[in-house]
MIVEXDREN-395449 format. One line per field, with one value per residue (C-alpha): x, y, z; residue in three letters; residue number from 1. Coordinates in steps of 0.1 Angstrom, whole numbers, m for minus. Example, Ala and Ser with C-alpha at 12.3 -4.5 7.8 and 13.67 -1.06 7.14 Angstrom:
// MIVEXDREN-395449
east: (123, 137)
north: (m45, m11)
up: (78, 71)
residu: (ala, ser)
num: (1, 2)
This chain:
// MIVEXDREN-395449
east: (m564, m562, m552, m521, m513, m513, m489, m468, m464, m463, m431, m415, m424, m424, m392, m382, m417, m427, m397, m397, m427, m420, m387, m412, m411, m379, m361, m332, m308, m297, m324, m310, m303, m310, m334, m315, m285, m277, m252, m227, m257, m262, m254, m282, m275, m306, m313, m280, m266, m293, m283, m294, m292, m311, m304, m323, m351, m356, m351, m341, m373, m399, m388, m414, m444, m435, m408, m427, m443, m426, m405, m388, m399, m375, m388, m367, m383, m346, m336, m371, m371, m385, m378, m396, m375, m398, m381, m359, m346, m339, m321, m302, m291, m281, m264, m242, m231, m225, m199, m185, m180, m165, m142, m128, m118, m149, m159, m175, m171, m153, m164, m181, m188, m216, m217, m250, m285, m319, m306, m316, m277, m275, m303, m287, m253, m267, m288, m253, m230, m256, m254, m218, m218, m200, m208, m220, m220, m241, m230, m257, m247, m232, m215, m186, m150, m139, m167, m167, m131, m140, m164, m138, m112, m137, m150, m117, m134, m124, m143, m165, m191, m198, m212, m201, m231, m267, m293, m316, m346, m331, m296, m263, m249, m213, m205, m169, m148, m161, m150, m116, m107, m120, m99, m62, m76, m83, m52, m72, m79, m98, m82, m104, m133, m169, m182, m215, m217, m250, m239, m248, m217, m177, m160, m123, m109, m79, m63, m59, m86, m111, m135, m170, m197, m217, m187, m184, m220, m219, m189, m209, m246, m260, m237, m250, m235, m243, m254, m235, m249, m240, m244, m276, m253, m231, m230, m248, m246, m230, m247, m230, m246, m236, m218, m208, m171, m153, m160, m190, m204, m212, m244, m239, m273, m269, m286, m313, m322, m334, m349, m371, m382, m387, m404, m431, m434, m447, m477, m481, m469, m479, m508, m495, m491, m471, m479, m486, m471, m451, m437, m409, m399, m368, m332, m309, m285, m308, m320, m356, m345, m321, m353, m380, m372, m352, m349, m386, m411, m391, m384, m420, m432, m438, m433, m413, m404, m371, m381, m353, m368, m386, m421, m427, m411, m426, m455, m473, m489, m462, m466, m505, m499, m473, m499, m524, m509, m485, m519, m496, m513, m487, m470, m442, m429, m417, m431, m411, m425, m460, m451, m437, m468, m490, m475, m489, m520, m546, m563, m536, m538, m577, m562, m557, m574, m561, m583, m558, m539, m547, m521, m502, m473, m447, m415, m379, m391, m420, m449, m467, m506, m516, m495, m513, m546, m542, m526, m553, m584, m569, m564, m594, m572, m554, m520, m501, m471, m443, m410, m376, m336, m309, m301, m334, m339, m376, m403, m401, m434, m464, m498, m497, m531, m518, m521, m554, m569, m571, m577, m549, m540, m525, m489, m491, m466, m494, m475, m445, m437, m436, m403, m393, m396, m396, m400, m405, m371, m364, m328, m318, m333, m333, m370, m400, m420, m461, m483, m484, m444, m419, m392, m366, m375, m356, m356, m346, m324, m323, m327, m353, m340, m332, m319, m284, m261, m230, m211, m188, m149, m163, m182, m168, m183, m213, m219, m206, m235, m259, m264, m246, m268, m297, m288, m288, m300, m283, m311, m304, m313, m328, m317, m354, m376, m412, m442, m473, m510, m533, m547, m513, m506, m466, m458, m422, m412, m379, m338, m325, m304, m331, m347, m344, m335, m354, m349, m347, m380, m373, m392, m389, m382, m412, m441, m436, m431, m462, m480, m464, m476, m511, m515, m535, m504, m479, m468, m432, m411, m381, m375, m340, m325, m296, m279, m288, m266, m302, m321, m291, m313, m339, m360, m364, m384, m377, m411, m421, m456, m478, m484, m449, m475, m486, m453, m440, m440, m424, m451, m477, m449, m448, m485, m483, m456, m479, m503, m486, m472, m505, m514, m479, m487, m524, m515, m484, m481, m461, m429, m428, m430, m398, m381, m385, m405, m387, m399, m381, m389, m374, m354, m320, m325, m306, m314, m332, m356, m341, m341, m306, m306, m276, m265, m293, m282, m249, m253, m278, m249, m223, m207, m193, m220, m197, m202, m229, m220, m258, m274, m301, m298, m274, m289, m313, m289, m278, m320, m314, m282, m302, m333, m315, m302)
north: (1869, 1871, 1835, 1844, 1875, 1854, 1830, 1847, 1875, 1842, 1830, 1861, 1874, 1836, 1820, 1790, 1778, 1777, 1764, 1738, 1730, 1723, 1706, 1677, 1673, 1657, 1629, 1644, 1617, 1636, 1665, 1699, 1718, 1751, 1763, 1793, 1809, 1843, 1858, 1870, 1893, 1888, 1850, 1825, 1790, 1771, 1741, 1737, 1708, 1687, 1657, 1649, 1641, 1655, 1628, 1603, 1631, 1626, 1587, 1562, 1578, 1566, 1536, 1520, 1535, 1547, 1517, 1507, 1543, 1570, 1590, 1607, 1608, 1614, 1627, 1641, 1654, 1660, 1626, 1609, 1587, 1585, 1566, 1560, 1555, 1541, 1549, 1519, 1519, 1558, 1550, 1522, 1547, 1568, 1545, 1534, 1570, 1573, 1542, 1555, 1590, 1571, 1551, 1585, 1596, 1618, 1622, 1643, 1679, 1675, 1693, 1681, 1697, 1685, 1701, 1684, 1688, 1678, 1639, 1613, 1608, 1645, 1636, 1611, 1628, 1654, 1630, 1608, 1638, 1644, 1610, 1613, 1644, 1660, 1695, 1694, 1726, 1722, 1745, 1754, 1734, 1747, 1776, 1792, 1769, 1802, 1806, 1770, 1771, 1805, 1782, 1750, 1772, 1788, 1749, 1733, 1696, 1669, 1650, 1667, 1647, 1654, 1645, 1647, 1664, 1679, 1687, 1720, 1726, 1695, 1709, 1689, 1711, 1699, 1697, 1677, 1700, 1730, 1711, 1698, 1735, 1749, 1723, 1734, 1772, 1764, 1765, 1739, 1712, 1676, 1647, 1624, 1632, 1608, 1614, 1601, 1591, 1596, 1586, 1626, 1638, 1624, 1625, 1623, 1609, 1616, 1586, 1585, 1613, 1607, 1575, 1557, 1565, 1530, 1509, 1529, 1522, 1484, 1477, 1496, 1480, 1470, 1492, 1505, 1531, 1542, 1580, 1608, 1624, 1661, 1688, 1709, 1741, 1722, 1731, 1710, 1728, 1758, 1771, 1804, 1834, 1864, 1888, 1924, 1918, 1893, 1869, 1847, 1847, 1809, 1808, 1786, 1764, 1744, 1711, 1711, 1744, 1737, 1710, 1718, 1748, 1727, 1704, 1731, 1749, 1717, 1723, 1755, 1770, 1744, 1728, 1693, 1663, 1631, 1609, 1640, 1646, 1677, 1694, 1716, 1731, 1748, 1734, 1717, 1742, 1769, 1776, 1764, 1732, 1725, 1732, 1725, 1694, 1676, 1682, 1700, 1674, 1644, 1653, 1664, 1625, 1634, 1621, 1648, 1652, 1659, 1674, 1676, 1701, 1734, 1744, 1743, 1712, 1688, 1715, 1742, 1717, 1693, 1707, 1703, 1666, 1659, 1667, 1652, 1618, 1620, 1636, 1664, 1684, 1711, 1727, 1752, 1773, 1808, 1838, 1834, 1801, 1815, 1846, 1817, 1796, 1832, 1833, 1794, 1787, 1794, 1759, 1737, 1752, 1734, 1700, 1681, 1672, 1696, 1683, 1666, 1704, 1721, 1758, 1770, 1786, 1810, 1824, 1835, 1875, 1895, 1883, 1914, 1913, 1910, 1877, 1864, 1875, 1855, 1821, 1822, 1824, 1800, 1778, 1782, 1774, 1799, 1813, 1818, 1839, 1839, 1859, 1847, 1848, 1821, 1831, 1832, 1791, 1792, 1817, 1854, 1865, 1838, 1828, 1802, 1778, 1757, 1785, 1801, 1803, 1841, 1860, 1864, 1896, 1898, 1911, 1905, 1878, 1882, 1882, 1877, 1840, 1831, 1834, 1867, 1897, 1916, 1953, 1980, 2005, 2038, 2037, 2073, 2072, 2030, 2038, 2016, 2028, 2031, 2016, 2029, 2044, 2026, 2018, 1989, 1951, 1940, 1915, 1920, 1893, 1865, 1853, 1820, 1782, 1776, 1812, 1817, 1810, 1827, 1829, 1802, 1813, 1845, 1857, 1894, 1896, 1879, 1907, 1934, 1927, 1922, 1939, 1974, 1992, 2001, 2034, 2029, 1993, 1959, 1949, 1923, 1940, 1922, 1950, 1953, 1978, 1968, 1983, 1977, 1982, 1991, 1958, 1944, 1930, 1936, 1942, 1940, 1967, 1958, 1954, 1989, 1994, 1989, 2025, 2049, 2087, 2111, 2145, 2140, 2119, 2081, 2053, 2017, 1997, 1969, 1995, 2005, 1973, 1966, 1992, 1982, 1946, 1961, 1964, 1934, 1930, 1922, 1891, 1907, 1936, 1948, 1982, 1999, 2029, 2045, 2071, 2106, 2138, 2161, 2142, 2118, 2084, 2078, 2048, 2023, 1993, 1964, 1943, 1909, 1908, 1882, 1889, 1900, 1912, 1939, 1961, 1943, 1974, 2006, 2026, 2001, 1997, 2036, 2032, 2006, 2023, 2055, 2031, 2018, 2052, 2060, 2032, 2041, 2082, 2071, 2047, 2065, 2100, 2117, 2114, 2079, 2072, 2057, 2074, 2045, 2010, 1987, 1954, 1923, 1884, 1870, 1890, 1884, 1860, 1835, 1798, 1805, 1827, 1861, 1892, 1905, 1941, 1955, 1937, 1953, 1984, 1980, 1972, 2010, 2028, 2014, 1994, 1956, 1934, 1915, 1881, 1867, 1825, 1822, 1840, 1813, 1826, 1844, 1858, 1878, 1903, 1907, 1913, 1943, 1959, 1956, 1974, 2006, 2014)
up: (561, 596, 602, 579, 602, 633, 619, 605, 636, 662, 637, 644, 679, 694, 669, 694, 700, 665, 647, 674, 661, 627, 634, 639, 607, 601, 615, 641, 647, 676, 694, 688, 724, 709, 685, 674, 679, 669, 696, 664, 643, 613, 619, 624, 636, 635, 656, 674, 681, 663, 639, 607, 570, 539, 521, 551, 549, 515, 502, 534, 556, 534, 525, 548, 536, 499, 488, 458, 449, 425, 436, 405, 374, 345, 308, 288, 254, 245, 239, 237, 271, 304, 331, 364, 394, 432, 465, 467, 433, 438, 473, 454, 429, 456, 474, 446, 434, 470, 467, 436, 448, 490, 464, 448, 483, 490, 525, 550, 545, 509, 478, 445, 416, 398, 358, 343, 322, 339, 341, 368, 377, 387, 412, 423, 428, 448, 473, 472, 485, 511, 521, 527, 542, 516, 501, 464, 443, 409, 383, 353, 325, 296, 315, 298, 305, 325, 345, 353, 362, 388, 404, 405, 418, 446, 457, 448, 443, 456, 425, 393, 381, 343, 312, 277, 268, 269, 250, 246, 214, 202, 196, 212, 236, 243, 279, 283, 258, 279, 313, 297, 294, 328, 344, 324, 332, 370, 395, 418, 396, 407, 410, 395, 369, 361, 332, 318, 280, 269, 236, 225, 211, 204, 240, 246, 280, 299, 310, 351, 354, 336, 349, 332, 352, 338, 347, 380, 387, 379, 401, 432, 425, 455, 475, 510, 519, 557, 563, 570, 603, 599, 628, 618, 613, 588, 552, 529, 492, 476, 446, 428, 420, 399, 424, 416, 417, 388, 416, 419, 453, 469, 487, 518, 528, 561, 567, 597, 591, 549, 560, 585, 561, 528, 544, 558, 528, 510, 532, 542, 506, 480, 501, 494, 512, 508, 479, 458, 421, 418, 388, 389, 357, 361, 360, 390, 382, 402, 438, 429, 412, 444, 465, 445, 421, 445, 483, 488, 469, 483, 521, 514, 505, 470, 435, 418, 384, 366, 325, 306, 277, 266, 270, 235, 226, 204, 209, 233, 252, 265, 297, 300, 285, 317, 343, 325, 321, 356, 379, 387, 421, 419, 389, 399, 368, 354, 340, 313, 302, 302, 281, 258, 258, 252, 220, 212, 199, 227, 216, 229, 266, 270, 246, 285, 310, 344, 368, 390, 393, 423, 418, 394, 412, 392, 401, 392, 379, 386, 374, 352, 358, 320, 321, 351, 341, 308, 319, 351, 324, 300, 328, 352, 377, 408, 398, 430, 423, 450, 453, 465, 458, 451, 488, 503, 494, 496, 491, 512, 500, 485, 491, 520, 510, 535, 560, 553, 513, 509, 475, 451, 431, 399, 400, 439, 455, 482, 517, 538, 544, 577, 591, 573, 591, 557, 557, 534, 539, 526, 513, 522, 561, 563, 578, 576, 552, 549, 526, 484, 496, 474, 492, 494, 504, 532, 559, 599, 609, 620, 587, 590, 585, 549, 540, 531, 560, 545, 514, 509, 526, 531, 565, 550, 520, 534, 560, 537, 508, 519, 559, 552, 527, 547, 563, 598, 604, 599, 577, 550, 513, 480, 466, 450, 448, 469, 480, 507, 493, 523, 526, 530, 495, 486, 448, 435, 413, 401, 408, 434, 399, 375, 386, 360, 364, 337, 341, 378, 380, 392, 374, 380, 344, 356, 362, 328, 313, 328, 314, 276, 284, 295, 253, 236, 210, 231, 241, 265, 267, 282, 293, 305, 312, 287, 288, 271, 269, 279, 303, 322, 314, 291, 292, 253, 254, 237, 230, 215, 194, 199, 160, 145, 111, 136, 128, 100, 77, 91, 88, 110, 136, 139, 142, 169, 188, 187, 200, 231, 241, 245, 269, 293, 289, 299, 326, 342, 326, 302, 320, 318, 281, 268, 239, 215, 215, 191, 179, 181, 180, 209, 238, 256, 284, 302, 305, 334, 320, 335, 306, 306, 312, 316, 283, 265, 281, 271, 237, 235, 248, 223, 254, 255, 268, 286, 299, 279, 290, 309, 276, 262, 223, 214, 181, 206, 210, 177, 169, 198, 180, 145, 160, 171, 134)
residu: (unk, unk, unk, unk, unk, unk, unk, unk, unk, unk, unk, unk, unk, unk, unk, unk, unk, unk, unk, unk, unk, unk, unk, unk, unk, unk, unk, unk, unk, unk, unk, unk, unk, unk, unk, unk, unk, unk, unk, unk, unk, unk, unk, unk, unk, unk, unk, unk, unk, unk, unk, unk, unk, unk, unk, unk, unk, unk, unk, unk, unk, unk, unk, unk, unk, unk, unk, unk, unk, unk, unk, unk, unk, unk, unk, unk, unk, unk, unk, unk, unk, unk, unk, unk, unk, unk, unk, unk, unk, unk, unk, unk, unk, unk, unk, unk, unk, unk, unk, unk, unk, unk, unk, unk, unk, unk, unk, unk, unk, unk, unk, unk, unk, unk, unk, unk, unk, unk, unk, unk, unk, unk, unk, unk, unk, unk, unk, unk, unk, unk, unk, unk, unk, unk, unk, unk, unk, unk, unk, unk, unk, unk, unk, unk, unk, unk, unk, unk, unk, unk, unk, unk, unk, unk, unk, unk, unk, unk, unk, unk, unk, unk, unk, unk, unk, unk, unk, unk, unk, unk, unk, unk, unk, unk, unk, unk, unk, unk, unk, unk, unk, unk, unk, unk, unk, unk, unk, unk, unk, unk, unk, unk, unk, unk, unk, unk, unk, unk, unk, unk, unk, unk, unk, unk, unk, unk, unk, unk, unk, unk, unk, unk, unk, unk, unk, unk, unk, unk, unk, unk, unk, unk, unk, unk, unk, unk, unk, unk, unk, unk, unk, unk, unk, unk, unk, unk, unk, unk, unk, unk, unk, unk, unk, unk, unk, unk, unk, unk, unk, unk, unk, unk, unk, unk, unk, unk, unk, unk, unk, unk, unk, unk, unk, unk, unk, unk, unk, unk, unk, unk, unk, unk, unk, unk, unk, unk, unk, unk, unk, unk, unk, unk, unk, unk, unk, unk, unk, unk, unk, unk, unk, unk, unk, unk, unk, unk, unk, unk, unk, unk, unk, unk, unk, unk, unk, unk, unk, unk, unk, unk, unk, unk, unk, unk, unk, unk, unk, unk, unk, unk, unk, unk, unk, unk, unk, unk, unk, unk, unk, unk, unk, unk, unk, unk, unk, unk, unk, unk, unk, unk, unk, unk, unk, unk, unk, unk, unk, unk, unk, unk, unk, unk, unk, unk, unk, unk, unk, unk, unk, unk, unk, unk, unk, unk, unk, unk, unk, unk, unk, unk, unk, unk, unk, unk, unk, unk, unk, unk, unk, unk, unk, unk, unk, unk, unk, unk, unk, unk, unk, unk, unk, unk, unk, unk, unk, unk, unk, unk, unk, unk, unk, unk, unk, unk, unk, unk, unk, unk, unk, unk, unk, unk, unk, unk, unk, unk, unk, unk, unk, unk, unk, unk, unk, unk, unk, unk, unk, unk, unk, unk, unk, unk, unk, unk, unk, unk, unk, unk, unk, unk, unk, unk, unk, unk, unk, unk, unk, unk, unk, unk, unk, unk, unk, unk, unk, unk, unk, unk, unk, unk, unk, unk, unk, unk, unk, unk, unk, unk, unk, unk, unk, unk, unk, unk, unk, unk, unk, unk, unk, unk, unk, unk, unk, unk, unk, unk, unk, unk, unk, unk, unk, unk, unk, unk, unk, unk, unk, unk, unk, unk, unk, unk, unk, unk, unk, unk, unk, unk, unk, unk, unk, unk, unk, unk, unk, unk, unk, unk, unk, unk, unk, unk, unk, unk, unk, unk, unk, unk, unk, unk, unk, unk, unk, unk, unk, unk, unk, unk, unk, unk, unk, unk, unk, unk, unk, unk, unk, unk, unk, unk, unk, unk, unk, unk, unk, unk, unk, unk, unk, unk, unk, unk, unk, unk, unk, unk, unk, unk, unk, unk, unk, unk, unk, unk, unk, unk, unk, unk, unk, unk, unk, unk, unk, unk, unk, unk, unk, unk, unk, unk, unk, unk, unk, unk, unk, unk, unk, unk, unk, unk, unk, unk, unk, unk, unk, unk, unk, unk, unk, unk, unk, unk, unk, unk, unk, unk, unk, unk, unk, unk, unk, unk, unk, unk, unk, unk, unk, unk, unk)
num: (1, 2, 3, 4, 5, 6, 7, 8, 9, 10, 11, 12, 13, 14, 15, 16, 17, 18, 19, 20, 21, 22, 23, 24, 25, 26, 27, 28, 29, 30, 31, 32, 33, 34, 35, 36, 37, 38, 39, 40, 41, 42, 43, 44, 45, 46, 47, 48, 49, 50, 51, 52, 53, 54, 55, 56, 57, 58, 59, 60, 61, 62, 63, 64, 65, 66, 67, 68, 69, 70, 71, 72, 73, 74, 75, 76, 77, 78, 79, 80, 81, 82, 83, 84, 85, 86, 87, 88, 89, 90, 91, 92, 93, 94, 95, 96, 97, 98, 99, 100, 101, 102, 103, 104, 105, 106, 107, 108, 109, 110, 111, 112, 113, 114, 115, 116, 117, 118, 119, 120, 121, 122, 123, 124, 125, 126, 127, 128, 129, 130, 131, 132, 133, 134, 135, 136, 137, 138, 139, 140, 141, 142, 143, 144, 145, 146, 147, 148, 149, 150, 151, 152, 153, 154, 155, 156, 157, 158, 159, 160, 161, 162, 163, 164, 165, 166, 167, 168, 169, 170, 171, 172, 173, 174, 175, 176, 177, 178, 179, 180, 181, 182, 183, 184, 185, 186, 187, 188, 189, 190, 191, 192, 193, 194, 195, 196, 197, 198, 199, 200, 201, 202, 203, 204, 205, 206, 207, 208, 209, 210, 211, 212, 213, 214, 215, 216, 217, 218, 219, 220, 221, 222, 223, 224, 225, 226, 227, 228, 229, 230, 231, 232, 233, 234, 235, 236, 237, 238, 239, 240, 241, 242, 243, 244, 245, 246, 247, 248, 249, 250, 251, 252, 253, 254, 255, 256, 257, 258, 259, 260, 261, 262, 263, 264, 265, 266, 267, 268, 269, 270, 271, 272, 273, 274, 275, 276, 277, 278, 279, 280, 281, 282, 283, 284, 285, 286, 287, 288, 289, 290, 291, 292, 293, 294, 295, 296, 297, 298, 299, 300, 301, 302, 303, 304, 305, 306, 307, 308, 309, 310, 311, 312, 313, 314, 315, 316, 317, 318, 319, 320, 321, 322, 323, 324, 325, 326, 327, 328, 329, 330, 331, 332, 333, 334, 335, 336, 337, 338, 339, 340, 341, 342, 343, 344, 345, 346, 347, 348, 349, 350, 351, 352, 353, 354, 355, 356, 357, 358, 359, 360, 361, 362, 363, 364, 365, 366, 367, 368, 369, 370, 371, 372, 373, 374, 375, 376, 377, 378, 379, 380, 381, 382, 383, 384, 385, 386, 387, 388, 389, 390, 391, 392, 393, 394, 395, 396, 397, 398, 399, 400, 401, 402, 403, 404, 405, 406, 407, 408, 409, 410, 411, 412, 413, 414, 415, 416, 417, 418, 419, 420, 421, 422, 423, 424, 425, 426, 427, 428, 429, 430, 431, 432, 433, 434, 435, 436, 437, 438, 439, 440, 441, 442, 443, 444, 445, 446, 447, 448, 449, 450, 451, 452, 453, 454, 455, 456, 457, 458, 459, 460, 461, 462, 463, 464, 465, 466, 467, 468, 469, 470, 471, 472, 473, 474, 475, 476, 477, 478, 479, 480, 481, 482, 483, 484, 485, 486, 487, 488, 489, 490, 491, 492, 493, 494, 495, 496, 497, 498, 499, 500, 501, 502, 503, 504, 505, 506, 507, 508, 509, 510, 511, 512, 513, 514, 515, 516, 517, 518, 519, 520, 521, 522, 523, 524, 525, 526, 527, 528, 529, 530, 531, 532, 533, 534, 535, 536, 537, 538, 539, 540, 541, 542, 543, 544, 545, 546, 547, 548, 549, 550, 551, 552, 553, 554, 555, 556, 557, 558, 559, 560, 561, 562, 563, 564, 565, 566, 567, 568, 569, 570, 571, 572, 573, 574, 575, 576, 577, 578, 579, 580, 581, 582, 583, 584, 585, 586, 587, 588, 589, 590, 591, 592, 593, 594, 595, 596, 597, 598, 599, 600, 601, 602, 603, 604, 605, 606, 607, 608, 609, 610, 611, 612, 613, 614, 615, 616, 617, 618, 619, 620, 621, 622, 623, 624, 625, 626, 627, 628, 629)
């Protein structure tokens, strides 16, 4: 693993030469005059005075080699369609939406809101505002009408482009009567609204606000629209995250900067190359389906493709059917899904034919061994898990094939990707830490092209969260929990506030979930910290059997909690058994696949769980509340 050293040390110790380097990559429509600037720490400007476009980078530039290949793939086992789009009809889509959206009054540097499911016009509405120049900010659909109207209010469109609906396990999720009311709650409301009917559910339309995005799009086809050059520094998307405060915080990406540093990951990361098939399966509505579905794959060259559906849906194998019949080289998914898929039958994971799959890469939470372990034997093939943040943009610690091919270890997101210094802090001394000491991730600015460049209005807050916690140092924190083995393999160990206190002894919720998922019968868990009068915090588990019969009586689940204790009390000591295990059939998560915590820990403690709008099933909860009786 020396080769992955030396790159990554000459990325940090010699940053102009090699970003130089791999600014090659792109298309500059004017040469930057300065690689980086960072005279106002913790401020990076990357490739200063450089010209370009993402949307150029990823439809318009490969027109001459790739105008007839695939370059998105739409299948939606929602609706039962899929669509194939080449280069030039997805640059004539783009174009078009690009003509709609110029016609609406949108131009460079104005907002849009984009509020939409895994469809092919959402694609093309991102690529379109990136045309223009114009910023677009996707919010998740399905969010809550005040949420929505937080992140309206925050962006204040120019233009929201909509739908009247989606569609999740087959259920109509209604999107415009949820849009209709953030827009009377929000004081900055658009002036003009395109909705696409997807003939999904009843959709009511404001006269002189509300506009057809079919009859939009027929009026503009064959539209060229020219491109947008933008300044490399320029912002290209905001994409909200959850912040402490009642206000969500707007992640700020520039242009050159992502760029150059999606378009090096492909190789370096996901060993790919152009004409490749890649297969993203998260949602637009987060960082890795901004970076990963669409910018990444197709600056990259690649055929990527937008699923609009569950892993389980019409069965366990859909996924293994998509790469078998599309040659997929690169799958890119979520611990979550596998967990799902480990509670299939184990039969339909060998039903296709993978040979065209080179990695499995997994991403979004940690990745517990027993999880890897499992999917990697079912699948024969290498499970690369990687680590990263809705403001990081692209991977801070993964594998890097495309570097050097180095042994994987289960639970390990392997190493720092080149371009983060990333460090092992203590929080009460802000020290660099050793190898086996826990201590907090951080990263020593400047933080690398295609990392967060501020939040959105707010250089403030931007500074304040994340570069003033480290004792000491202007460090930025991931406010996670890492640590170093001695052969330089990081591990993750959970959220800063995920540590639980027991009678004085700290314990990280993930090292004992990992030891509960170490037990044959379970497929997940979840494990926080409540409060108790005696001991200040006391940790429960929450766990999903792979065989519910297992603890279907109360006297075998007693006999299976028994049995797991045993393995955490074995694995970790005596301090770190929880008080209870309890059994449930599915647990709280949002749509991205995240457990929610500090609802479960809420609901323990007899608290209101408060905002619950990202919450994929809501019953989940309710299974948590019945458990503790």
């Amino acid at each position: 693993m020396e080769k992955t050293r030396n790159f990554h040390r000459r990325s940090i110790e010699d940053r102009d030469a090699f970003w130089r380097a791999e600014a090659e990559r792109v298309h500059w429509e004017t040469p930057f005059s300065q690689v980086l600037d960072f005279s106002r720490p913790p401020f990076a400007r990357w490739f200063v005075g450089g010209q370009t476009n993402l949307c150029y980078n990823a439809v318009d530039r490969w027109l001459p080699q790739q105008a007839d290949q695939p370059a998105l793939i739409w299948v939606s086992t929602e609706v039962d369609r899929e669509i194939t789009y080449t280069r030039r009809q997805l640059y004539d889509e783009v174009n078009a939406v690009a003509a709609m959206l110029r016609e609406q009054g949108v131009g460079h540097g104005d907002r849009v809101l984009i509020y939409m499911p895994m469809v092919p016009e959402a694609v093309f509405t991102m690529l379109a505002c990136a045309r223009l120049g114009a910023v677009h900010s996707v919010v998740f659909g399905g969010f809550a009408s005040v949420n929505l109207a937080q992140r309206i209010d925050d962006a204040t469109p120019k233009v929201i482009v909509s739908t009247e609906a989606g569609s999740r396990a087959g259920k109509v999720v209604p999107y415009k009567p949820l849009l209709d009311k953030a827009l009377t709650l929000c004081a900055h409301p658009p002036g003009s609204v395109i909705v696409l009917d997807r003939g999904l559910a009843p959709c009511e339309r404001q006269a002189g606000r509300d506009l057809d995005y079919a009859q939009l799009r027929q009026r503009h086809d064959g539209a060229r629209v020219p491109v947008q050059w933008l300044e490399s520094t320029e912002p290209s998307y905001i994409l909200y995250t959850s912040g402490t405060t009642g206000k969500p915080k707007g992640v700020q990406r520039d242009v050159g900067g992502y760029a150059v540093a999606l378009a090096s990951s492909m190789e370096y990361l996901f060993d790919g190359k152009p004409g490749d098939t890649y297969f993203c399966t998260s949602d637009i509505g987060w960082v890795v389906g901004h970076s990963y579905i669409v910018y990444g794959p197709l600056i990259g060259g690649q055929t990527t493709i937008l699923y609009e559906g569950t892993p389980v849906r019409p069965d366990g194998a859909i996924l293994w059917k998509l790469v078998e019949r599309f040659g997929v080289n690169t799958l890119f998914s979520a611990p979550t899904a596998v967990r799902v898929l480990k509670r299939q039958a184990p039969e339909l994971l060998s039903r296709h034919d993978l040979s065209s799959l080179r990695a499995v890469y997994l991403a979004g939470e940690p990745l517990d061994e027993p999880t890897a372990q499992w999917i990697s034997q079912a699948l024969g093939k290498p499970i690369i898990d990687n680590y990263w943040q809705t403001e990081s943009g692209w991977p801070i610690l993964s594998a890097q094939p495309g570097v050097e091919r180095v042994p994987t270890r289960f639970g390990s997101p392997s190493f720092p990707v080149y371009g983060f210094d990333a460090r092992i802090v203590s929080e009460q001394t802000g020290e660099d830490l050793g190898p086996r000491e826990k201590g907090v991730v951080a990263i020593a600015p400047p933080l690398p092209p295609g990392a967060m460049s501020t939040i959105w209005g707010d250089d403030e807050r931007f500074v304040q969260t994340y570069f003033t916690s480290i004792p000491g140092r202007q460090l930025y924190s991931t406010f996670d929990w890492g640590q170093v083995d001695e052969d330089g393999y990081w591990f993750i160990l959970g959220r800063t506030d995920d540590v639980i206190n027991v009678a004085g002894h700290r314990l990280g919720t993930r090292e004992i979930e990992e030891s509960i998922n170490s037990h044959a019968g379970i497929a997940e868990c979840a494990v926080v910290g409540v409060a108790d009068a005696l001991k200040g915090q006391v940790a429960m588990a929450f766990a999903v059997l792979k065989n519910s019969a297992l603890a279907d009586q109360p006297e075998s689940a007693r006999t299976l909690e028994g049995d797991i204790m045993r393995v955490v009390e074995e694995q970790l000591g005596a301090v770190a058994r929880p008080a209870r295990i309890r059994f449930v059939s599915t647990l709280p998560k949002t749509r991205s696949g995240k457990v929610l915590r500090r609802a479960i820990v809420a609901v323990c403690e007899g608290r209101d769980p408060g905002d619950l709008t990202t919450i994929e099933d809501p019953t989940s909860l309710e299974q948590i509340k019945e458990s503790l009786q």
